[in-house]
C-alpha positions as CSV (number, residue, x, y, z in Angstrom):
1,X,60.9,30.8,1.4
2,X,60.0,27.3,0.9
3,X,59.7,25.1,3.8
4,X,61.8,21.9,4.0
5,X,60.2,19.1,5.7
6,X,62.6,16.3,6.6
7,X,61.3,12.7,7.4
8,X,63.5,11.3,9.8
9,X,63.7,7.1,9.2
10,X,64.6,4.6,12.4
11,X,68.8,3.6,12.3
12,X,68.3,0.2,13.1
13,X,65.5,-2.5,13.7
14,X,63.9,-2.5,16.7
15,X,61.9,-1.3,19.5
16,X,61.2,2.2,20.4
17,X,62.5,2.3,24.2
18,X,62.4,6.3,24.7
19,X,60.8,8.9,22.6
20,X,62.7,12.4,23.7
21,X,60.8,14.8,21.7
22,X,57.2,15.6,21.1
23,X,55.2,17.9,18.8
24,X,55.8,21.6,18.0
25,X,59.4,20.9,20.1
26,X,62.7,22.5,18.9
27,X,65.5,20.4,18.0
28,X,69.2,21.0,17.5
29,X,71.6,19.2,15.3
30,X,72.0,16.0,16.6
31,X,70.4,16.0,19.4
32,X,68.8,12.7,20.7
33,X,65.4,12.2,19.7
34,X,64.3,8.6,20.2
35,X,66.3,5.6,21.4
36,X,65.4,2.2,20.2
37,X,66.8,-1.1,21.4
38,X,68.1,-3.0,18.2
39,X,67.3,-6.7,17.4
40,X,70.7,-7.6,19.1
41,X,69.4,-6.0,22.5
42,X,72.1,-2.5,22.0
43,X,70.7,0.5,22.7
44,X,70.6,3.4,19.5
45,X,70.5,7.0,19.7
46,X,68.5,8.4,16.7
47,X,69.4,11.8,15.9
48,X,69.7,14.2,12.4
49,X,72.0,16.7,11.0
50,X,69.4,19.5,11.0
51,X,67.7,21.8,13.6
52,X,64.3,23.0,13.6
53,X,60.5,22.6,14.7
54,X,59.1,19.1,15.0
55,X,56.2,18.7,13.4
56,X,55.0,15.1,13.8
57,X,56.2,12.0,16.4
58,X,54.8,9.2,14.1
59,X,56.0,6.4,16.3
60,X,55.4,4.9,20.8
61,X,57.1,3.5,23.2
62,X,57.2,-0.1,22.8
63,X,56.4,0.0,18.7
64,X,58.8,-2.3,16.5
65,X,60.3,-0.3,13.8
66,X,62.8,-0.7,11.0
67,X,64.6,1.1,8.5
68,X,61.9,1.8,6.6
69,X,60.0,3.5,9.6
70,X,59.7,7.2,9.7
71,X,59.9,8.0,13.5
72,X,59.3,11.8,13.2
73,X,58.6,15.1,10.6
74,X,61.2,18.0,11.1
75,X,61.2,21.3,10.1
76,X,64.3,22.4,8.9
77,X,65.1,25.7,9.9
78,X,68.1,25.9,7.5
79,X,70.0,27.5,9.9
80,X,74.1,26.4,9.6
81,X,75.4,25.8,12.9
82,X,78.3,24.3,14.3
83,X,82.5,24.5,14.8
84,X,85.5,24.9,12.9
């Protein structure tokens, strides 16, 4: 099976207050992985629809970002989880 690698882009632009995750770490779906405070001072949860290995943190505390920003590399799993 061919593996699906998932770039995971910053919701806002900001600064990276909290990075929750770190390499080789097992995430679920939406699960927080990084909060950044926006340009309007608001704290933002980033977070994906998927679940699986992380394979890169590509962004620090204290590091602007943007849209365009990749914050991390996920694995997926392509496992289907959640509720009716």
């Amino acid at each position: 099976m061919k593996a699906v690698i998932e770039s995971i882009y910053s919701p806002c632009n900001g600064v990276v207050e909290e990075v929750l995750i770190n390499e080789k770490s097992y995430v679920y779906e939406w699960e927080k992985l990084l909060i950044i405070r926006n340009n309007k001072g608001i704290l933002e949860e980033a977070a994906v629809g998927i679940s699986g290995n992380v394979l890169s943190v590509d962004v620090v505390v204290g590091q602007e970002v943007d849209t365009n920003t990749v914050l991390c590399k996920v694995e997926d799993d392509l496992l289907i989880t959640g509720c009716e």
